[in-house]
C-alpha positions, 0 to 999 in steps of 0.5 A: 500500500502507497504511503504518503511522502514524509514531507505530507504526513502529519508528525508525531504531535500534529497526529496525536492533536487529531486523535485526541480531536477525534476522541473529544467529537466522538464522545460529545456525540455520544453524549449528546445522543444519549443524554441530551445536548443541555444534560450533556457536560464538558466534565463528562466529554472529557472523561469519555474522551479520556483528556483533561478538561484543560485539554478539552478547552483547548480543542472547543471553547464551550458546549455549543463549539463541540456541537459545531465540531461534531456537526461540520464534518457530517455536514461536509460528509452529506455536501459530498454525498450529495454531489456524487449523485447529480447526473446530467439530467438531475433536474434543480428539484431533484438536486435540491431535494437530495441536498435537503433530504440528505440533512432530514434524514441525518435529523431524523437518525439523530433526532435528539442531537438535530434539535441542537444543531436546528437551534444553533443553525436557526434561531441563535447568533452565528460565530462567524468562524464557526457556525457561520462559516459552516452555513456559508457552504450550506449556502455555497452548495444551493448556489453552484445547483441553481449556477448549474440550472442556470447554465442548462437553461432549466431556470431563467438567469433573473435576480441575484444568486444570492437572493435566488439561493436565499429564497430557496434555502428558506423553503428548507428552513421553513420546513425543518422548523415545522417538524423538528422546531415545533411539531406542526408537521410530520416527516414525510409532511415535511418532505412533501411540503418542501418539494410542492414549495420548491417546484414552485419557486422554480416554475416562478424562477422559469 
């Protein structure tokens, strides 16, 4: 098996950080899961992740950045997931509602940690660096499908991207709001509702 040119591979210290990384994000998600994200202690996760809670301070400053670190690479996971499965003909529909169903169905799996993270993601301020940042792809990824659409003439080029991103991303919050945020609907509402408001949003957009 090729291995990497030693100038590229991590050296000992870099190697023990992202193990002693993996081991906090793997036992804040477990406890977050198991017990709650508000139940769930800084105390705990470093016993479970076998580090000093000095230590953990120095990965995440609080709960809510061990959230993101749990949070950012299953959403970077999903972003990829997502785009491996866009074919020529995938319609603007289509795509969307791979990249959002990607995100209900990871909420769905993990329903006591999707509270948290739709909190974090909807109703409360972002650190730029963090959260945020993290959106901005979210962001990114509607962008280059309606880009996509655009040049294969499926949707007009009428209106900012950004406000055309924007209106559809809003369709997705809404949507998760509603099931996850305050139970007025129902998963597979949920789902159905987003698709019926997306169609029409790129009828207008047509």
């Amino acid at each position: 098996m090729p291995t990497a040119p030693a100038s590229t591979r991590p050296g000992p210290r870099e190697a023990g950080k992202q193990a002693k990384r993996d081991r906090i994000t793997r036992a804040a998600r477990f406890l977050f899961e198991r017990d709650g994200f508000e139940r769930t202690t800084a105390r705990a996760i470093a016993a479970r992740a076998r580090v000093a809670t000095g230590t953990l301070f120095l990965y995440a400053r609080d709960k809510r950045d061990l959230l993101f670190l749990v949070f950012q690479d299953d959403a970077r996971r999903l972003f990829a997931e997502a785009g491996a499965t866009l074919r020529d003909d995938t319609s603007l529909v289509d795509a969307l509602m791979t990249l959002f169903g990607g995100f209900i169905d990871y909420y769905a799996r993990h329903p006591d940690l999707s509270k948290a993270i739709v909190q974090e993601l909807f109703f409360r301020e972002h650190d730029p660096a963090r959260m945020g940042a993290l959106s901005f792809e979210y962001g990114a990824q509607v962008s280059a499908l309606v880009e996509r659409a655009r040049a294969r003439r499926e949707i007009g080029d009428a209106g900012p991207l950004d406000a055309v991103t924007g209106a559809l991303f809003a369709h997705y919050a809404f949507w998760v709001q509603a099931w996850l945020g305050t139970r007025l609907v129902t998963r597979a509402q949920a789902e159905t509702g987003l698709r019926r408001a997306l169609e029409l949003q790129i009828e207008g957009l047509r």
